[in-house]
Biopython code that builds the backbone (N, CA, C, O; Angstrom):
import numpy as np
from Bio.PDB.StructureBuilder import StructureBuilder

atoms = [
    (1, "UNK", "N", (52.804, 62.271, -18.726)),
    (1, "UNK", "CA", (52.445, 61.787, -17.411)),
    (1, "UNK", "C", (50.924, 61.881, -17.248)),
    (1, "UNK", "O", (50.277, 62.913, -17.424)),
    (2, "UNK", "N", (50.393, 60.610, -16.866)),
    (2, "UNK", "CA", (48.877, 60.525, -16.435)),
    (2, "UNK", "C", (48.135, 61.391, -15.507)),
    (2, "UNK", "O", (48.821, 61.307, -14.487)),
    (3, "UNK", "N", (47.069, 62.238, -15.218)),
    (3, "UNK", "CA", (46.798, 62.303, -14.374)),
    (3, "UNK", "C", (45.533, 62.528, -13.486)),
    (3, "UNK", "O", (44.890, 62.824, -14.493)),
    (4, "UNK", "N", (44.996, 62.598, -12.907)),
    (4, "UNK", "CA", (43.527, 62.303, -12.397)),
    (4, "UNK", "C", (42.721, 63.886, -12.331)),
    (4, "UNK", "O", (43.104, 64.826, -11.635)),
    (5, "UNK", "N", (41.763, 63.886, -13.060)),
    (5, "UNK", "CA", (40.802, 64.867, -13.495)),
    (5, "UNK", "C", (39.368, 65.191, -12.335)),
    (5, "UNK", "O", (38.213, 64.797, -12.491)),
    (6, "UNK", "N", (39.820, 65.870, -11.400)),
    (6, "UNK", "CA", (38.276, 65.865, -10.277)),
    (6, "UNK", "C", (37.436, 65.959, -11.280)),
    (6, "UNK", "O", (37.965, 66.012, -12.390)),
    (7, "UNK", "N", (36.059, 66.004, -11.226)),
    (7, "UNK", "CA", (34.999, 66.691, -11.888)),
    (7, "UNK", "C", (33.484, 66.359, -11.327)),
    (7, "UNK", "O", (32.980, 65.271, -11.601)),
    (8, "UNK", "N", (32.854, 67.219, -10.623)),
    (8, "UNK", "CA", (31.945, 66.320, -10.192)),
    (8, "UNK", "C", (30.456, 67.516, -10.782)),
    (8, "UNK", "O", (30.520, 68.723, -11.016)),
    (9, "UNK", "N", (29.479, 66.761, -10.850)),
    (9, "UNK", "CA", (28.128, 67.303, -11.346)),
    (9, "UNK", "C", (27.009, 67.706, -10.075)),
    (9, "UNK", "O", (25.805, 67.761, -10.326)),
    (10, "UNK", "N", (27.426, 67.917, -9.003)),
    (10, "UNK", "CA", (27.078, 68.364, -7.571)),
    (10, "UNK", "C", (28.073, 68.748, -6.522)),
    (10, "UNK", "O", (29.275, 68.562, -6.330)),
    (11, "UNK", "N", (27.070, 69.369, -5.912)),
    (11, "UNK", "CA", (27.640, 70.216, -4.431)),
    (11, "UNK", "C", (26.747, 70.815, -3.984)),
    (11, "UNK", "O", (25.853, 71.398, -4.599)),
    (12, "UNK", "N", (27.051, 70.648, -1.880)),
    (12, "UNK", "CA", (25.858, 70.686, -1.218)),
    (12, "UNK", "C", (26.338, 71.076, -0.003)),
    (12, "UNK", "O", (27.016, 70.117, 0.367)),
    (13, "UNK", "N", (26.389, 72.034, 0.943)),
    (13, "UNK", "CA", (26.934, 72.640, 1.946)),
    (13, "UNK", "C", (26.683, 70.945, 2.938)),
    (13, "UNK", "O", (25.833, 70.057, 2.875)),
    (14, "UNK", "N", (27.656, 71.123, 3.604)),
    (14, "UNK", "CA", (27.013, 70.296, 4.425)),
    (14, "UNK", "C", (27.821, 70.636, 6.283)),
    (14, "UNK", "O", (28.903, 71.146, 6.573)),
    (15, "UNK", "N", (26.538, 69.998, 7.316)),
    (15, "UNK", "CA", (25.978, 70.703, 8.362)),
    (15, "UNK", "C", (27.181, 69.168, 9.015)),
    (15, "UNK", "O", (27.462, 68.439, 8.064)),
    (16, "UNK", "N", (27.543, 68.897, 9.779)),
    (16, "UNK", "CA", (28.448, 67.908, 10.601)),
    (16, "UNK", "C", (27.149, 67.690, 11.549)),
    (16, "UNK", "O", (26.416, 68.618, 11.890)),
    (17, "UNK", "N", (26.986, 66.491, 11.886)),
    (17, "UNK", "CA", (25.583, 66.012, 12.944)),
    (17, "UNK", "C", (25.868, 64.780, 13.205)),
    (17, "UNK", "O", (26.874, 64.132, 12.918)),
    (18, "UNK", "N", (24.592, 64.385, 13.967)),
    (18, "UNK", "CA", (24.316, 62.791, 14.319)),
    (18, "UNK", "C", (24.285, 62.191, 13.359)),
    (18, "UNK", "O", (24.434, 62.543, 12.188)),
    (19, "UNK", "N", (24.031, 60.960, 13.934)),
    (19, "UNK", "CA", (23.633, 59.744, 12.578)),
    (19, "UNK", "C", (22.947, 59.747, 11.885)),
    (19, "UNK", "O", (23.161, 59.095, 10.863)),
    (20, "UNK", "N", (21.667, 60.515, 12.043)),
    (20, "UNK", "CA", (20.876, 60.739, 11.259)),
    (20, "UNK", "C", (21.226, 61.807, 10.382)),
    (20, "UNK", "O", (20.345, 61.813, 9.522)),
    (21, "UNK", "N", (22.067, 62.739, 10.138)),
    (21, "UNK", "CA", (22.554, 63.500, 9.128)),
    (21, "UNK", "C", (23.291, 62.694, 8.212)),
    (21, "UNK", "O", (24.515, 62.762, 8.326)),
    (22, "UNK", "N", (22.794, 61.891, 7.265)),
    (22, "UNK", "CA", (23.745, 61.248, 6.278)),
    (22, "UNK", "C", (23.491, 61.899, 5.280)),
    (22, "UNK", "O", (22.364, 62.269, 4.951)),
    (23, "UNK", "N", (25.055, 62.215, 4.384)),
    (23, "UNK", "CA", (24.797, 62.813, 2.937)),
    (23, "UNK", "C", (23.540, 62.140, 2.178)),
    (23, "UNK", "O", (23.541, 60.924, 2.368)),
    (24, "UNK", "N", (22.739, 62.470, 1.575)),
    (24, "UNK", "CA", (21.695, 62.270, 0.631)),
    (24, "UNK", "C", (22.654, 61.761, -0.709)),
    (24, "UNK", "O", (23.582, 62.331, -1.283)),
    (25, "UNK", "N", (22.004, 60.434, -0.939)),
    (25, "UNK", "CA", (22.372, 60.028, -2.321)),
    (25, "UNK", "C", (22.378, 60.885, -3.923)),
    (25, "UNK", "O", (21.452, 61.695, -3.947)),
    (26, "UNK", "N", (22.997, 60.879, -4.905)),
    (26, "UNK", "CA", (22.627, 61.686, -5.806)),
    (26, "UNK", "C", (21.179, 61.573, -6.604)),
    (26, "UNK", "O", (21.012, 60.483, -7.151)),
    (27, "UNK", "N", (20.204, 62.451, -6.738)),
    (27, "UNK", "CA", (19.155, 62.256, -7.479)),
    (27, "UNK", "C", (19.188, 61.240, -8.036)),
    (27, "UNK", "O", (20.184, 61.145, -8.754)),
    (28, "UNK", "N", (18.413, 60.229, -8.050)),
    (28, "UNK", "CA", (18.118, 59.251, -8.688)),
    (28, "UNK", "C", (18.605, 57.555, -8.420)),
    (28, "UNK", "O", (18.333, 56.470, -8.935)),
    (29, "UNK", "N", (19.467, 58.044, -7.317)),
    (29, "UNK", "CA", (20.382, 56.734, -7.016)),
    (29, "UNK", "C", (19.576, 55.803, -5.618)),
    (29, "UNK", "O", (19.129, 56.282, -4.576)),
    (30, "UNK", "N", (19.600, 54.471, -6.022)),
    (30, "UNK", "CA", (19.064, 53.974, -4.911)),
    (30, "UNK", "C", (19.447, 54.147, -3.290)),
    (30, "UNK", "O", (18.694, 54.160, -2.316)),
    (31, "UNK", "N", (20.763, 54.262, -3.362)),
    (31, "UNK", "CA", (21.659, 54.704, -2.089)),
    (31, "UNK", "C", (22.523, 55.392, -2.019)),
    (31, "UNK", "O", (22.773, 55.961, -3.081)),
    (32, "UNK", "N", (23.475, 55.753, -0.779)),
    (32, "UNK", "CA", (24.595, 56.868, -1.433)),
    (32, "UNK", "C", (26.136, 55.814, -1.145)),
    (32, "UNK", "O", (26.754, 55.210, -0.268)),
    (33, "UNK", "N", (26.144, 56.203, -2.798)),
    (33, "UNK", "CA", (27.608, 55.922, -2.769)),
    (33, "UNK", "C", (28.749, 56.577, -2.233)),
    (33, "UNK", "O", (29.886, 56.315, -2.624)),
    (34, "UNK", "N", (28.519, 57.345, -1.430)),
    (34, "UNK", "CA", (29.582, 58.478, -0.902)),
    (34, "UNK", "C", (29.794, 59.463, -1.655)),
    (34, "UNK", "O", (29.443, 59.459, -2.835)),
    (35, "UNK", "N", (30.354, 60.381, -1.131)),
    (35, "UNK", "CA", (31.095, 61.767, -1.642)),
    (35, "UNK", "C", (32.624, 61.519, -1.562)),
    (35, "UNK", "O", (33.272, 60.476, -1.476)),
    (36, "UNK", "N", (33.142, 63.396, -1.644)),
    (36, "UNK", "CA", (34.195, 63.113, -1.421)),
    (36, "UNK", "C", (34.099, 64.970, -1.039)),
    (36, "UNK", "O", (33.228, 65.650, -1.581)),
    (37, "UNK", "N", (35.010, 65.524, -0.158)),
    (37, "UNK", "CA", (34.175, 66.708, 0.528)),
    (37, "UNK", "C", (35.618, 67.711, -0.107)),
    (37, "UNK", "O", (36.654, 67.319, -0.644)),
    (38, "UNK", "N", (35.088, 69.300, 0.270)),
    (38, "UNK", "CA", (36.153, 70.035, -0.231)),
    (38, "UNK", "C", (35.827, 70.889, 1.350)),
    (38, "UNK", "O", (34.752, 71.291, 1.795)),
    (39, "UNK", "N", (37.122, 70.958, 1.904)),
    (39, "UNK", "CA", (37.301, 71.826, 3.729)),
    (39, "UNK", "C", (37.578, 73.589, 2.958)),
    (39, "UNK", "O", (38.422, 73.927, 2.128)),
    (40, "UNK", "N", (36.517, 74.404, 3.626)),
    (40, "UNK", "CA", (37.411, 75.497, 3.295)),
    (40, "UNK", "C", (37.804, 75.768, 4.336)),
    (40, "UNK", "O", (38.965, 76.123, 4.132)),
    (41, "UNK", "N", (37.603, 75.841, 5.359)),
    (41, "UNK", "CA", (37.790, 76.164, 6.431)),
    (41, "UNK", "C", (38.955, 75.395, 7.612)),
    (41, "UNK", "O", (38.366, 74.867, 8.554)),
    (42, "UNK", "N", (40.110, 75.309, 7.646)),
    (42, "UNK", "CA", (41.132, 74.109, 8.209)),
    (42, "UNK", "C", (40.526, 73.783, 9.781)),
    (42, "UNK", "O", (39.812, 74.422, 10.555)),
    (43, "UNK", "N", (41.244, 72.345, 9.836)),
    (43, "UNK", "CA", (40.638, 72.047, 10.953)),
    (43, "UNK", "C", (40.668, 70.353, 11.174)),
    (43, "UNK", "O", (41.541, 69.776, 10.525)),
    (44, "UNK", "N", (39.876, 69.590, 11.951)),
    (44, "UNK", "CA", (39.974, 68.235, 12.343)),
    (44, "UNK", "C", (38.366, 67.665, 11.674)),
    (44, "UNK", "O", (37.261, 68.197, 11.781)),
    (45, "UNK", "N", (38.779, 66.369, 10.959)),
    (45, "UNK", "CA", (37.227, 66.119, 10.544)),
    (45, "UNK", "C", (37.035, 64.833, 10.569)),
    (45, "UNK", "O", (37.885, 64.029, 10.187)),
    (46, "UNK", "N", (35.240, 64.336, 11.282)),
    (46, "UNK", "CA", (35.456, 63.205, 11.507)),
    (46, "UNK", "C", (34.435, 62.372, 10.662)),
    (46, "UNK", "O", (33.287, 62.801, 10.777)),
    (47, "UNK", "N", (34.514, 61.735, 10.180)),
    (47, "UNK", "CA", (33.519, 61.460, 9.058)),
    (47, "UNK", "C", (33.221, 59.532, 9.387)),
    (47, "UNK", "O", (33.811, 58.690, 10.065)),
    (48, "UNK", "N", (32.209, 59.517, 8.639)),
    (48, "UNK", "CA", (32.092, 57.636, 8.355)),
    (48, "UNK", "C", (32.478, 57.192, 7.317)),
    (48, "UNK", "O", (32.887, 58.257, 6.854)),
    (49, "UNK", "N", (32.661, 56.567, 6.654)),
    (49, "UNK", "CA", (32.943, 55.980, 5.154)),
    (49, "UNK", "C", (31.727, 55.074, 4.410)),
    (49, "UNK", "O", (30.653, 54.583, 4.759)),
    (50, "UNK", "N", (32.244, 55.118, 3.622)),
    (50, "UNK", "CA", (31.186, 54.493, 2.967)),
    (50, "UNK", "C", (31.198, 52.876, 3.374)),
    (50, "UNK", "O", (30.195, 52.200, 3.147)),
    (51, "UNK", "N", (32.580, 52.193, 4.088)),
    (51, "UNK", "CA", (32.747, 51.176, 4.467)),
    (51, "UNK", "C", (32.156, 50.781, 5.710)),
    (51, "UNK", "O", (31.918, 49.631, 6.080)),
    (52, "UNK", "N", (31.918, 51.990, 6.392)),
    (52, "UNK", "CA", (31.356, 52.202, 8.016)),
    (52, "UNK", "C", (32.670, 52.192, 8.652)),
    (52, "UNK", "O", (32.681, 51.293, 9.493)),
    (53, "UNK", "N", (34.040, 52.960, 8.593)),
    (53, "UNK", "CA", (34.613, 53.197, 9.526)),
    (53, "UNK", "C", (34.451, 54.580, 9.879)),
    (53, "UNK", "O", (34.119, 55.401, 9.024)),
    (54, "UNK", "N", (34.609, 54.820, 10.778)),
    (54, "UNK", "CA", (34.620, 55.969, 11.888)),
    (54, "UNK", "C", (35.492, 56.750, 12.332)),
    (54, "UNK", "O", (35.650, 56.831, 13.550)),
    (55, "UNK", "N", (36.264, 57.512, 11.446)),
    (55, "UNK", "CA", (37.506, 58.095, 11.608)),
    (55, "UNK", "C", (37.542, 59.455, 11.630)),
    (55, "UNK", "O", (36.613, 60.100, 11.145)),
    (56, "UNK", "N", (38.841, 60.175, 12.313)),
    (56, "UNK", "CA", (39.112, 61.373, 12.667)),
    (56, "UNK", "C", (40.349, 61.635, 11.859)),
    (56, "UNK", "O", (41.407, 61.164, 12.275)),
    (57, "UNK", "N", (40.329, 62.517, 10.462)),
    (57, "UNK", "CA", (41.550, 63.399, 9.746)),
    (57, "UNK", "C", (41.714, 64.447, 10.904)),
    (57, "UNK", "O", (40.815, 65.107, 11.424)),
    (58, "UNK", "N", (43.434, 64.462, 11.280)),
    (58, "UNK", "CA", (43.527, 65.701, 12.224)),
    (58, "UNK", "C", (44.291, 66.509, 11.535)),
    (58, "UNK", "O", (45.249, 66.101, 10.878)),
    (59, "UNK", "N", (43.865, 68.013, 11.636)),
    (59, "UNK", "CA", (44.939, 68.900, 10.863)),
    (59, "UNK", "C", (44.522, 69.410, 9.378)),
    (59, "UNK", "O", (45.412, 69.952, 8.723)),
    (60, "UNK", "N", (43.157, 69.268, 8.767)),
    (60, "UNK", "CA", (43.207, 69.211, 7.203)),
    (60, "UNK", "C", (43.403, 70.393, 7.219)),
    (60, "UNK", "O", (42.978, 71.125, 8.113)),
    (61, "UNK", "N", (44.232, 70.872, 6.012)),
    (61, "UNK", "CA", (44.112, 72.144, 5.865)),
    (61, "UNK", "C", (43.462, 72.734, 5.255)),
    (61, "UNK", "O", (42.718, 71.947, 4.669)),
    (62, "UNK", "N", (43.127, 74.242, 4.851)),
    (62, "UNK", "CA", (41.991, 74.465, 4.276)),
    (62, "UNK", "C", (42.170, 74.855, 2.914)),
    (62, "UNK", "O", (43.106, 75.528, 2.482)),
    (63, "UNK", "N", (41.081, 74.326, 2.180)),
    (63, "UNK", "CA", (40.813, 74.658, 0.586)),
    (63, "UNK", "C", (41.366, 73.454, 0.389)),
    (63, "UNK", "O", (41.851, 73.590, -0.734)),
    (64, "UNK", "N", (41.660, 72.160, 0.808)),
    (64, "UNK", "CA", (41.921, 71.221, 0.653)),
    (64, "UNK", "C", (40.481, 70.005, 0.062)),
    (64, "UNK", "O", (39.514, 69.989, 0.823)),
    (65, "UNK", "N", (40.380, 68.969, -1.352)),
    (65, "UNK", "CA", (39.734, 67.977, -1.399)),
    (65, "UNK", "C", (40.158, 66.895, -0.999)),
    (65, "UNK", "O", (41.243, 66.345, -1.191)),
    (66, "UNK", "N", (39.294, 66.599, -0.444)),
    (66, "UNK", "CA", (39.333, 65.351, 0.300)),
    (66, "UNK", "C", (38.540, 64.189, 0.016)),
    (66, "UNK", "O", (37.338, 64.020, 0.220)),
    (67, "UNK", "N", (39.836, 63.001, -0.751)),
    (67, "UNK", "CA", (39.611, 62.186, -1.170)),
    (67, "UNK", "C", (39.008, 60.995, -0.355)),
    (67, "UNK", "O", (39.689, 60.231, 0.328)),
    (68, "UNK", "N", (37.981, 60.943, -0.468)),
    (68, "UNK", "CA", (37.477, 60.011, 0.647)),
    (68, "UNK", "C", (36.068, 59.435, 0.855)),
    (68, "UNK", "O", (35.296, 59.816, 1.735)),
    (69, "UNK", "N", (35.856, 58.622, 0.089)),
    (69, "UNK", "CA", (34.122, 58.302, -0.126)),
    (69, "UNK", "C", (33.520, 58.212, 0.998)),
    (69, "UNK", "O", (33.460, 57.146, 1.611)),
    (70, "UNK", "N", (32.902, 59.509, 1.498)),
    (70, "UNK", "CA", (32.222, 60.024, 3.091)),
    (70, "UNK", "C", (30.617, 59.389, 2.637)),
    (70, "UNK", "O", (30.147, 59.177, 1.520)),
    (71, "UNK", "N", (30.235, 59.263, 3.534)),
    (71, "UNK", "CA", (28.531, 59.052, 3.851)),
    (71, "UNK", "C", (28.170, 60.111, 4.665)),
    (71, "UNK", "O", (27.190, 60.754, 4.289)),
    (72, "UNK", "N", (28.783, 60.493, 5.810)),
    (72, "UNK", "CA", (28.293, 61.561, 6.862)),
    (72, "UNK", "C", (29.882, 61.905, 7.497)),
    (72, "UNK", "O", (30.858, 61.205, 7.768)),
    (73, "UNK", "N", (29.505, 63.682, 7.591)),
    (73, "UNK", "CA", (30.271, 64.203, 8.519)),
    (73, "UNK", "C", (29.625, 64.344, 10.058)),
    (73, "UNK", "O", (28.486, 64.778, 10.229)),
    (74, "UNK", "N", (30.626, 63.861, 11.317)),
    (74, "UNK", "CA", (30.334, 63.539, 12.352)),
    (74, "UNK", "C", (30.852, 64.874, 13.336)),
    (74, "UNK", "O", (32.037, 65.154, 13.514)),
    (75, "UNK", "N", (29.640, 65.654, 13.951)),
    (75, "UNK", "CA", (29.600, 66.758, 14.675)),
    (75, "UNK", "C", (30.893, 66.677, 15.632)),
    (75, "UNK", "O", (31.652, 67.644, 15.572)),
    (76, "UNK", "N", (31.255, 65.537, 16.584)),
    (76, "UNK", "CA", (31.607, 65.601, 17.822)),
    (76, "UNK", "C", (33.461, 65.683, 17.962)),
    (76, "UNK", "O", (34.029, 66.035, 18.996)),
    (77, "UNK", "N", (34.093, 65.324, 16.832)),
    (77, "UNK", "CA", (35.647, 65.795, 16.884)),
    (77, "UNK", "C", (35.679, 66.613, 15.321)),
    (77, "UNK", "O", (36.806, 66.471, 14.846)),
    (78, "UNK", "N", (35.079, 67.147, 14.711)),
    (78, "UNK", "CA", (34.738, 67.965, 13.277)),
    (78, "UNK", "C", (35.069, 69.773, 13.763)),
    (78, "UNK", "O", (34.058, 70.475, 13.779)),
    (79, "UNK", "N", (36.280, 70.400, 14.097)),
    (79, "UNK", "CA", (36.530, 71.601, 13.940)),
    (79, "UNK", "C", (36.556, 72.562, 12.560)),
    (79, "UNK", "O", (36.418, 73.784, 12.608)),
    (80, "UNK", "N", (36.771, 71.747, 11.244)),
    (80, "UNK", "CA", (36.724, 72.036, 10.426)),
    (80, "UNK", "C", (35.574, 73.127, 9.563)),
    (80, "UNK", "O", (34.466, 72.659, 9.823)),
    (81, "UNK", "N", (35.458, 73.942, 8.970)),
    (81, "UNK", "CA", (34.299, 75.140, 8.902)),
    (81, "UNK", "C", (34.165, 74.884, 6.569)),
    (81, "UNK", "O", (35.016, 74.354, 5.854)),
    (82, "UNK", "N", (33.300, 75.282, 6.289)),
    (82, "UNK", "CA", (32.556, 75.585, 5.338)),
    (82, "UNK", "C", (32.894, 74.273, 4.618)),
    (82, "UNK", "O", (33.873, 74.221, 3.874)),
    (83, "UNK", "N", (32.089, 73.197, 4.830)),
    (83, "UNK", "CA", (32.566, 71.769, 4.095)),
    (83, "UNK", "C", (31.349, 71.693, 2.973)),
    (83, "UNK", "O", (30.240, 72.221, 3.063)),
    (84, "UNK", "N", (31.803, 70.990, 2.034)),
    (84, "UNK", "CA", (30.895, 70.804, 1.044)),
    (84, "UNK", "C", (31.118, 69.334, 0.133)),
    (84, "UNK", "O", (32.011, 68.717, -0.448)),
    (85, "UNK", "N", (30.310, 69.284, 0.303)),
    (85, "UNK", "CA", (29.844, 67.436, -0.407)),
    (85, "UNK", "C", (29.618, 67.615, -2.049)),
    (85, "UNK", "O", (28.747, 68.343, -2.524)),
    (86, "UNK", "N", (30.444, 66.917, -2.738)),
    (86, "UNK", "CA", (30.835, 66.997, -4.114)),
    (86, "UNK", "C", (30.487, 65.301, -4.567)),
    (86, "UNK", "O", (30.771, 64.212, -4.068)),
    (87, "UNK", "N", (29.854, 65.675, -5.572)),
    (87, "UNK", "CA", (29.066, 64.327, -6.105)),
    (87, "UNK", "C", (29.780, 64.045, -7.505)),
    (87, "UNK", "O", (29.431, 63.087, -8.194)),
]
sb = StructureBuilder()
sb.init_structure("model")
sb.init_model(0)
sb.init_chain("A")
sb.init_seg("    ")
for serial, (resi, resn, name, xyz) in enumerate(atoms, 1):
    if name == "N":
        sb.init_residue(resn, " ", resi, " ")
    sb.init_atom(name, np.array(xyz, "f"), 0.0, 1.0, " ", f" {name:<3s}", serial, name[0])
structure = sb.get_structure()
């Protein structure tokens, strides 16, 4: 049976804010292709996508990855605690 291997070559605490808090692209990259975040902390998280939607996960639990090519975590429905941006 096949199966999918995380592995990423970064990680970066990251702070939930305004618009102007967008994840930083990886060294060297013209833009950011998104992340994909790891919650330690359970909770509600509201993030943008890399598509520009604007959505609220309710409930993640914690120590959970979260598959989800993020650009920015969004302060204002984000209960969620110790998030980290995985490149």
């Amino acid at each position: 049976m096949a199966y999918q291997r995380l592995q990423v070559g970064r990680a970066a605490a990251v702070t939930p804010g305004a618009a102007t808090a967008v994840i930083p692209p990886i060294t060297g990259a013209p833009s950011s292709n998104g992340c994909i975040l790891y919650i330690g902390g359970a909770g509600d998280v509201q993030v943008i996508t890399v598509g520009g939607d604007n959505i609220t996960f309710v409930g993640v639990v914690a120590g959970t990855f979260f598959p989800v090519l993020v650009k920015q975590v969004v302060s204002t429905s984000t209960t969620a605690t110790d998030i980290l941006a995985l490149w």
